[in-house]
C-alpha positions in Angstrom: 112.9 86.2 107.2 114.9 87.5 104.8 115.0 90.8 102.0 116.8 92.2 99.2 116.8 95.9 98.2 116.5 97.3 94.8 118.0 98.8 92.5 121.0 95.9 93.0 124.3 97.9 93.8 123.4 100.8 93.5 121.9 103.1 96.5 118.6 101.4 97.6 115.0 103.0 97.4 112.8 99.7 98.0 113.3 96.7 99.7 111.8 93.6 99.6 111.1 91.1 102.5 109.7 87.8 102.8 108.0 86.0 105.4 106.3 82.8 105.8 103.4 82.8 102.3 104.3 86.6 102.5 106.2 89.4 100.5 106.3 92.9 101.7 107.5 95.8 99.6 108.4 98.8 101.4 109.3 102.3 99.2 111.5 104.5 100.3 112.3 107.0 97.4 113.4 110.1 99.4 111.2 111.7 101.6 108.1 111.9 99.4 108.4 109.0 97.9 107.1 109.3 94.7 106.4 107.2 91.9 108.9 108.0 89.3 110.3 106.1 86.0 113.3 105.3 87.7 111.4 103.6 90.9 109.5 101.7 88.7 111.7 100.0 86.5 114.4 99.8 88.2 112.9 99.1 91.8 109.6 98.0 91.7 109.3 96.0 88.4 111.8 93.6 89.4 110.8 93.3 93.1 107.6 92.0 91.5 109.3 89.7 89.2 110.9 88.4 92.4 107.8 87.5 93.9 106.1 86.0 91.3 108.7 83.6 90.1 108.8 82.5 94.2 105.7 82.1 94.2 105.3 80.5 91.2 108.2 78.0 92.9 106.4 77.7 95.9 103.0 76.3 94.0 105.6 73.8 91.9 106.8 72.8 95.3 103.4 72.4 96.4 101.9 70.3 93.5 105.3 68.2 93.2 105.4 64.3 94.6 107.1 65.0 97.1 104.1 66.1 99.3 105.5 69.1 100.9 103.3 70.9 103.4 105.5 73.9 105.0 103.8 76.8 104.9 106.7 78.8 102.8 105.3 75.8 100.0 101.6 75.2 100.4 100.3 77.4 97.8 99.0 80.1 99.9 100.5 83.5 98.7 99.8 87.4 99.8 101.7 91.1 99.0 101.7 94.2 100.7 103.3 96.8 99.2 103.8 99.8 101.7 105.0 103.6 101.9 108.5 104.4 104.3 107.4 102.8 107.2 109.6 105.2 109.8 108.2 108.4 108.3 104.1 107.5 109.6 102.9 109.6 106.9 101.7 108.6 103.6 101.8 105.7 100.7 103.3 108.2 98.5 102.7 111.7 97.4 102.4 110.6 94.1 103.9 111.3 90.9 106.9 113.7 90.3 104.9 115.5 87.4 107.4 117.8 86.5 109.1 114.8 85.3 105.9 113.1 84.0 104.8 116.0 81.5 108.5 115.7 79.8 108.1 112.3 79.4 105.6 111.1 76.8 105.7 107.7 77.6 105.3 107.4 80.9 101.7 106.6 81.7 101.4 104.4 78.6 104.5 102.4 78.5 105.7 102.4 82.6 102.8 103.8 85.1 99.4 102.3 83.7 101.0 98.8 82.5 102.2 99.1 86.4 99.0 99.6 87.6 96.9 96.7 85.3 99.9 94.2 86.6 98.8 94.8 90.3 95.3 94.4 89.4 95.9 91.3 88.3 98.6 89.6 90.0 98.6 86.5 91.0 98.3 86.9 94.6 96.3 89.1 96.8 97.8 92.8 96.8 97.6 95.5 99.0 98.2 98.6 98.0 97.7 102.7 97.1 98.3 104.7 94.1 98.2 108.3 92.9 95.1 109.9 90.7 95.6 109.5 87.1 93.4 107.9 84.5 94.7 104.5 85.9 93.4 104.9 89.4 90.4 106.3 88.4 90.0 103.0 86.1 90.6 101.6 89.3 88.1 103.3 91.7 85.5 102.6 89.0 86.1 99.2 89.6 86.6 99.0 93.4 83.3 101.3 94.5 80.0 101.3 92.9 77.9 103.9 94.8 78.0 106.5 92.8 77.5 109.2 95.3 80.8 107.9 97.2 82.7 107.9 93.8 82.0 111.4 93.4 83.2 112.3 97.0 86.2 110.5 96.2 86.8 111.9 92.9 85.9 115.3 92.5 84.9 116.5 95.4 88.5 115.3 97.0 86.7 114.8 100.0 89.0 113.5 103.0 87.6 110.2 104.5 87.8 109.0 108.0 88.9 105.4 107.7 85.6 104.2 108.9 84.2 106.1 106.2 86.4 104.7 103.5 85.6 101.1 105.6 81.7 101.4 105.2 82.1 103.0 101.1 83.8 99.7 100.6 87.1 100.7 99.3 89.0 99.6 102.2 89.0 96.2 103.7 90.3 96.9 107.3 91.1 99.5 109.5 94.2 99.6 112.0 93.5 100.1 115.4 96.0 102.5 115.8 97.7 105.3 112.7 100.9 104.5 113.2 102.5 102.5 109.8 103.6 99.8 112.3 100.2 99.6 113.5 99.1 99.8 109.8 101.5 97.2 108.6 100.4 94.3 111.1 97.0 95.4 110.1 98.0 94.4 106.5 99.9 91.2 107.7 96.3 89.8 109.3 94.5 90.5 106.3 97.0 89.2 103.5 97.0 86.1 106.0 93.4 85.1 106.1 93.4 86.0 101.8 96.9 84.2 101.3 94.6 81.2 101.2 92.8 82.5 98.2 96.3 81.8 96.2 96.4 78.2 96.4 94.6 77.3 93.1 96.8 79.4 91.0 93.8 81.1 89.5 93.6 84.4 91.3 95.2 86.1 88.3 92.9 84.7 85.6 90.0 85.8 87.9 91.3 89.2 88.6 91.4 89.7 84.9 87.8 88.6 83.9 85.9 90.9 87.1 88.2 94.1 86.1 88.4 93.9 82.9 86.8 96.7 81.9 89.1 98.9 84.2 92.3 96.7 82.9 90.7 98.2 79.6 90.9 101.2 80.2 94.4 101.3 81.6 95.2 100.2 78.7 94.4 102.8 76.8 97.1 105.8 75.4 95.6 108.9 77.3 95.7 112.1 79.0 97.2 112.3 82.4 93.7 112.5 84.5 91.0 110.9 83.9 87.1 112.3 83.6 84.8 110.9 86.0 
């Protein structure tokens, strides 16, 4: 196991660990750790980059002659990206607005094309995100009852995770709260879809079932979205 931290030389606020056919990204921008410019481009972007391009090596490696079967090489590929793991709190708590209304660009040109690249990366991705138009794109995509939609929208309605487990927009719940109990949670999952990597097409797929949500990200728009 091994892990980097980002930005290089200068005073870290992610770092980035791998482990056999996984990559874990943990935040840890300051006690709230929010999502800001300087996170993103500087931190997160290129931790992304990172894992791509070795997983990228790892499928050349596994469709090379020379028939290597590790697991580090076979293809199989999962992310979790996670909040500061020794505070047991939250993902993040969100954006640093007061920042984002003085900056123009930052939903068009550094927060949504964020967003649309981890809804379509290559490999499996586990994550959370803040309310803008962008994660509303996002919840369009990921729940369909309606009813549940609204809860989760407008009615900022606090689910149980057994509730967010049966509305669909969770795909496991840890059996304890804690973020270590959280993050070995995550590890089981992104094992058993790591497989799901292999073919290389993920990506492709991931673009054609949300596209209308990628779509929308795309869009120039107003901070939130109307739901």
């Amino acid at each position: 196991m091994s892990s980097s931290q980002f930005p290089i030389n200068k005073s870290p606020i992610l770092t980035l660990t791998r482990e056999p056919c996984l990559w874990i990204i943990e935040m840890h921008n300051g006690e709230d750790n929010r999502l800001t410019r300087y996170l993103i481009d500087n931190a997160l972007k290129p931790a992304l980059d990172i894992v791509e391009r070795e997983w990228k090596a790892s499928q050349l490696t596994c469709h090379s002659s020379s028939g290597a079967t590790n697991a580090s090489s076979d293809g199989r590929g999962a992310l979790i990206i996670t909040g500061k793991r020794s505070q047991n709190k939250f993902f993040s708590n969100g954006l640093d607005f007061a920042s984002v209304v003085k900056d123009p660009g930052f939903f068009p040109d550094v927060y949504n094309p964020l967003i649309s690249r981890l809804m379509s990366f290559s490999i499996p991705v586990h994550f959370g995100a803040p309310w803008p138009l962008s994660l509303a794109a996002v919840a369009r995509a990921k729940v369909s009852d309606a009813r549940t939609l609204r809860r989760l929208s407008l009615e900022g309605h606090r689910f149980t995770p057994q509730e967010a487990l049966a509305g669909g927009f969770v795909d496991v719940v840890a059996e304890a709260s804690s973020s270590e109990a959280v993050l070995t949670a995550a590890r089981t999952l992104a094992a058993e879809k790591a497989v799901n990597a292999r073919t290389g097409a993920m990506g492709s797929i991931k673009e054609t079932i949300y596209r209308s949500a990628l779509e929308d990200i795309a869009k120039k728009s107003p901070i939130h979205a109307r739901l």
